[in-house]
N, C-alpha and C positions, 0 to 999 in steps of 0.2 A: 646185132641180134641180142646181145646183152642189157643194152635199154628195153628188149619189147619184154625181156626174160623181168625186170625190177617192174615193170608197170603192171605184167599181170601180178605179180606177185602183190604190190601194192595194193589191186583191185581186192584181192582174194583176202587180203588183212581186213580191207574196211567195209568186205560184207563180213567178217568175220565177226568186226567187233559191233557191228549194226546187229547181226543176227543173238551175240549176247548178251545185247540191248535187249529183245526180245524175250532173250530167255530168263531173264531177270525178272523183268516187267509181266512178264503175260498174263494176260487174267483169268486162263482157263488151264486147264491142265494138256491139252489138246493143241495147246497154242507151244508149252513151251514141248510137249515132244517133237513136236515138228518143227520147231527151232534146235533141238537138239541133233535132230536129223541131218537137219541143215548144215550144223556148225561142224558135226562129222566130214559131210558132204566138202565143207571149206577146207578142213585139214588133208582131204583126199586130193582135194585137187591143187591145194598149194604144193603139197608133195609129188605133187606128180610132177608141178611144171618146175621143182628142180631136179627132181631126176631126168626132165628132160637137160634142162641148163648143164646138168654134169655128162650128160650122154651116157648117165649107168641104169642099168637095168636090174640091179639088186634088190631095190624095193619095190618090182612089181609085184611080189606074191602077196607081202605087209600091206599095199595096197589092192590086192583084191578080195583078203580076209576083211580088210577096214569094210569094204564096200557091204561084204554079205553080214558081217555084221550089225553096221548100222542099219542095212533091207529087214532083219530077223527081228531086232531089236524094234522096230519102229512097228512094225507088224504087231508085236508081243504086245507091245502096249499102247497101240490102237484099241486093239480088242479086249482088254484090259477095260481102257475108259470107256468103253461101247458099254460092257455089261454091266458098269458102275451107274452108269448114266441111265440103262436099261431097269433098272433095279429101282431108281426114284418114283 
């Protein structure tokens, strides 16, 4: 079970660093929020699969602030670039 625990884990690093790729890179400003989403989204879920791995349940509340956070966030300045965009 410990191997399937290091491979997701692994997975979850190399969309991590793909999606930072991303957020470096992007050409739009639209590109890199939603690469920031993303990369929230990566640290949510890398953490979760060790608090599965550890069988603690302590950091479920830290992960479901993370979550409505990056939803608020991402929402904020969606509509943020909308009206920017709207305004050209």
């Amino acid at each position: 079970m410990t191997a399937l625990y290091l491979v997701t884990l692994a997975g979850v690093a190399a969309a991590g660093l793909l999606t930072l790729l991303r957020l470096v890179r992007g050409p739009r400003a639209l590109d890199r929020v939603i690469a920031l989403d993303v990369l929230v989204t990566m640290v949510i879920a890398g953490t979760a699969v060790r608090t599965a791995m550890d069988k603690d349940t302590a950091a479920l509340p830290v992960l479901l602030v993370l979550a409505l956070l990056a939803f608020t966030g991402s929402v904020t300045a969606a509509h943020l670039i909308e009206k920017r965009e709207g305004m050209r």
